[in-house]
C-alpha positions as CSV (number, residue, x, y, z in Angstrom):
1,X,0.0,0.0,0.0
2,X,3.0,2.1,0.8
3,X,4.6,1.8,-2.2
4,X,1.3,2.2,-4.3
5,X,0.6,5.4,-2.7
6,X,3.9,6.9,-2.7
7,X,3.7,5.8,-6.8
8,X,0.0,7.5,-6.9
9,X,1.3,10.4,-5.1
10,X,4.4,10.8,-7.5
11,X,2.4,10.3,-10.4
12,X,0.0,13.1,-9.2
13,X,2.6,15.6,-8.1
14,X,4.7,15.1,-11.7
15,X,0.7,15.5,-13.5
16,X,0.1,18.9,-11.2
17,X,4.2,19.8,-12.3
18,X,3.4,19.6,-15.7
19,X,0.1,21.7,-15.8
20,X,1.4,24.3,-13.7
21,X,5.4,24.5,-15.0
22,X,5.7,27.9,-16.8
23,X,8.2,26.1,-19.4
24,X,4.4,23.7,-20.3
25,X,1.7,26.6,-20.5
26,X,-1.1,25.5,-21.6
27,X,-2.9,26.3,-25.4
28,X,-5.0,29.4,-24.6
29,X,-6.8,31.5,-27.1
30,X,-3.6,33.2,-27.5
31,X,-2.8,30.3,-29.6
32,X,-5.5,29.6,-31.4
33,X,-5.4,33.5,-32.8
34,X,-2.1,32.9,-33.8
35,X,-3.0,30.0,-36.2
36,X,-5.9,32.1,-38.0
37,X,-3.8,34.4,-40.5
38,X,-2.1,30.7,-41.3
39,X,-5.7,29.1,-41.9
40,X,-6.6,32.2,-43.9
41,X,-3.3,31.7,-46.0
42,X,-3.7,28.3,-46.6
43,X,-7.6,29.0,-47.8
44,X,-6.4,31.4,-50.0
45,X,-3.6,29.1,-51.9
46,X,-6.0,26.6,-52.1
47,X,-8.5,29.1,-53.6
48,X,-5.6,30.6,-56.4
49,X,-4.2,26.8,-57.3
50,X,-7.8,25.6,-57.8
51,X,-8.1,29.1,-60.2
52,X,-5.3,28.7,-62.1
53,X,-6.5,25.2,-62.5
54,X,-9.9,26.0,-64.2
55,X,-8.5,28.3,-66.0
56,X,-5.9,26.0,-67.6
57,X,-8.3,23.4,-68.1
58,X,-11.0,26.0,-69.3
59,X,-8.4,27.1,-72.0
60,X,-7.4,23.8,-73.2
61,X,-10.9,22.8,-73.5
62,X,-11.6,26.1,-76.0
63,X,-8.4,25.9,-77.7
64,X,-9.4,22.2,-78.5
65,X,-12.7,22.4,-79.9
66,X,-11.7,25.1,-82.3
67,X,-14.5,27.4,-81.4
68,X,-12.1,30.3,-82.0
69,X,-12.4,32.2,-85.6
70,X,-8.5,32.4,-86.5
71,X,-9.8,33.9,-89.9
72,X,-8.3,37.6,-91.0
73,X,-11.8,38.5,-92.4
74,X,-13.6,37.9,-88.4
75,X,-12.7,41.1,-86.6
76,X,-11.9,40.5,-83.1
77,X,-14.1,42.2,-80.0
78,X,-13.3,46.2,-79.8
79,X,-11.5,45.6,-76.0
80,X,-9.5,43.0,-77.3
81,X,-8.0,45.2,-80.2
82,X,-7.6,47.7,-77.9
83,X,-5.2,45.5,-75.4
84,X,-3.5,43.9,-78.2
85,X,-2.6,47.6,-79.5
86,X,-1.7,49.0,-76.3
87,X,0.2,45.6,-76.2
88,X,2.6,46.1,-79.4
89,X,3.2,50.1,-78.2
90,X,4.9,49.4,-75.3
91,X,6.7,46.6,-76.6
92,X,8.1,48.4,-79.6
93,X,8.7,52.1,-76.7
94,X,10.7,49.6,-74.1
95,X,12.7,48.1,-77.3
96,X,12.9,50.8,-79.6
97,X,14.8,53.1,-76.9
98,X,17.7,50.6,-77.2
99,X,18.5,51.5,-80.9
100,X,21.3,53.5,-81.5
101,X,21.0,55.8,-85.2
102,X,24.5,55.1,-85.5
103,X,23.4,55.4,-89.6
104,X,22.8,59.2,-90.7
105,X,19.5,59.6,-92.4
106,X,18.6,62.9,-94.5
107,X,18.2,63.4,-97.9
108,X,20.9,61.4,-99.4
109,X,19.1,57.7,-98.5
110,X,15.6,59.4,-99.4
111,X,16.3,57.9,-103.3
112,X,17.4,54.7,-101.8
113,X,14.4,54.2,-99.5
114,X,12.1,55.1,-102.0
115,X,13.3,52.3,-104.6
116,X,12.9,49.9,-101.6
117,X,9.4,51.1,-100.6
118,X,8.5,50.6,-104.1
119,X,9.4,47.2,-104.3
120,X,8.5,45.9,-100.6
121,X,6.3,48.3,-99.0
122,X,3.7,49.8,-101.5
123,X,1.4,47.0,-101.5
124,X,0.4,47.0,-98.1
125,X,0.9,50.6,-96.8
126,X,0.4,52.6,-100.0
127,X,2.0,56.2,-101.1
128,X,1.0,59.4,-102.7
129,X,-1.5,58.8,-106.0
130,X,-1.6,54.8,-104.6
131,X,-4.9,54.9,-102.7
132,X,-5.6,51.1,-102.9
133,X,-4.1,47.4,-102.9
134,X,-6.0,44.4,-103.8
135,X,-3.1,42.9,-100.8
136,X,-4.2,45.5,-98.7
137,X,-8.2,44.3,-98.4
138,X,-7.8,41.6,-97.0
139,X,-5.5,42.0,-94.2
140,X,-6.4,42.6,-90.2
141,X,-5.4,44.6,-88.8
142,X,-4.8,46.9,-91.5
143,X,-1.8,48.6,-92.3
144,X,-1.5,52.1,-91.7
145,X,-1.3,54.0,-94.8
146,X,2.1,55.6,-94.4
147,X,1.6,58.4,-97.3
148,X,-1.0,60.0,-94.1
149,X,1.2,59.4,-91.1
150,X,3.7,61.8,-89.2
151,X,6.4,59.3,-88.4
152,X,8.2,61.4,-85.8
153,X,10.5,58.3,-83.8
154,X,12.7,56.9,-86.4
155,X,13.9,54.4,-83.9
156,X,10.2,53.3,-83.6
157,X,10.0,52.6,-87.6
158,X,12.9,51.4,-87.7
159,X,12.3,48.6,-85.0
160,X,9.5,47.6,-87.0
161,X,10.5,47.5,-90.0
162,X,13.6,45.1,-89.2
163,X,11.7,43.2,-86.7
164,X,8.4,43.2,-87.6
165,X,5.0,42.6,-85.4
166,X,3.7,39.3,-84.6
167,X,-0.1,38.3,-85.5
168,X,-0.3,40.8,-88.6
169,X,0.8,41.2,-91.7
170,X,4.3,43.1,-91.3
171,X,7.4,40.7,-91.8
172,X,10.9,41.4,-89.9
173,X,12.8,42.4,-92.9
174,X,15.7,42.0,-90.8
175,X,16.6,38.6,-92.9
176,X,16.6,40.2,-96.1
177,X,18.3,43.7,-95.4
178,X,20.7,45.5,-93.5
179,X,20.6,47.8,-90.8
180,X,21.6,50.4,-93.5
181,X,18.8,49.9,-96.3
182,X,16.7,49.9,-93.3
183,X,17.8,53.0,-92.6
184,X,17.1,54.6,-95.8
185,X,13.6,53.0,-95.8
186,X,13.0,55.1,-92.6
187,X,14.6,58.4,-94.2
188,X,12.0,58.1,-97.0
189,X,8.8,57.4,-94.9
190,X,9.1,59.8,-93.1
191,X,9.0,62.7,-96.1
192,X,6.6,60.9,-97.9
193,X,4.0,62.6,-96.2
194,X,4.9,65.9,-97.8
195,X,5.5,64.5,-101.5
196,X,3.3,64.8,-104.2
197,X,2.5,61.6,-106.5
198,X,5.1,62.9,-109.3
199,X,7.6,63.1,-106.8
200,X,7.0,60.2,-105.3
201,X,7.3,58.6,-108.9
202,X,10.3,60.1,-109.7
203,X,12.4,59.1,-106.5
204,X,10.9,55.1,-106.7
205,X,12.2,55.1,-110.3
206,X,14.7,56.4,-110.4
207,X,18.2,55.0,-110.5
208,X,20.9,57.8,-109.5
């Protein structure tokens, strides 16, 4: 009996130890507080994976059952022209800054830029006394007609021209001319604005 209760009493005082020891507090709502913004966190991951994941599987499913018009001739919604456009600005401003018009352009590479626009350009953008393109119809979006534009960044055009823009119909002529012609390409759009049709005719025929 001894020995029993001086196990019982033991067992009772290392029990009455361990719920009152300051090192062994016990949980409180102290705690539980603490483990909310964790909760919360985890609800919300859980919330943004399973997102993502309808998303993906949303897209695949629409990409799949070709439900999307990829012709040129349907027009895509207003707002989505409009984010597409604001799109290929600020890509072409954050590139275009990077360019250094290490080539002179002026008057001497206007004849030179015109011969070029003759042969490559015309079709799609047109010139003074060239109002219309059969080529020209049936492209989207459609190309700006350069005889009516103030082209005031020639680092701009010239990024484009060399590099061209994805989803339309402007090729990187990068792979068939040098920085250079390009160059001269840009000297001539840029007065083309101001020329009449005659001149125009004269400086894409002529030959020096």
């Amino acid at each position: 009996m001894y020995a029993n209760d001086s196990f019982h009493s033991t067992n009772g005082k290392l029990a009455t130890n361990y719920f009152t020891c300051p090192s062994h507090p016990r949980p409180g709502r102290h705690d539980l507080r603490s483990l909310e913004p964790m909760h919360l966190f985890t609800k919300v991951g859980i919330a943004f994976v399973g997102s993502l994941t309808a998303i993906a599987v949303g897209g695949t499913v629409f990409i799949g059952s070709g439900m999307y018009d990829i012709g040129a001739d349907d027009r895509p919604a207003k707002i989505i022209q409009a984010i597409v456009d604001k799109l290929r600005d600020h890509s072409i401003d954050l590139r275009a800054r990077r360019i250094d018009t290490q080539y002179e352009t002026g008057p001497k590479q206007i004849p030179d830029g015109a011969q070029r626009y003759a042969a490559l350009c015309v079709g799609c953008h047109l010139a003074p006394g060239v109002t219309k393109s059969d080529l020209r119809k049936g492209l989207y979006p459609c190309p700006p007609n350069l005889a009516q534009e103030d082209i005031r960044d020639s680092r701009r055009a010239f990024w484009a021209i060399k590099h061209g823009i994805k989803m339309s119909a402007m090729p990187a002529w990068a792979w068939t001319l040098n920085d250079e012609a390009i160059w001269d390409i840009v000297s001539f759009v840029r007065q083309m604005p101001t020329m009449s049709p005659e001149t125009y005719q004269q400086l894409s025929l002529s030959t020096h």
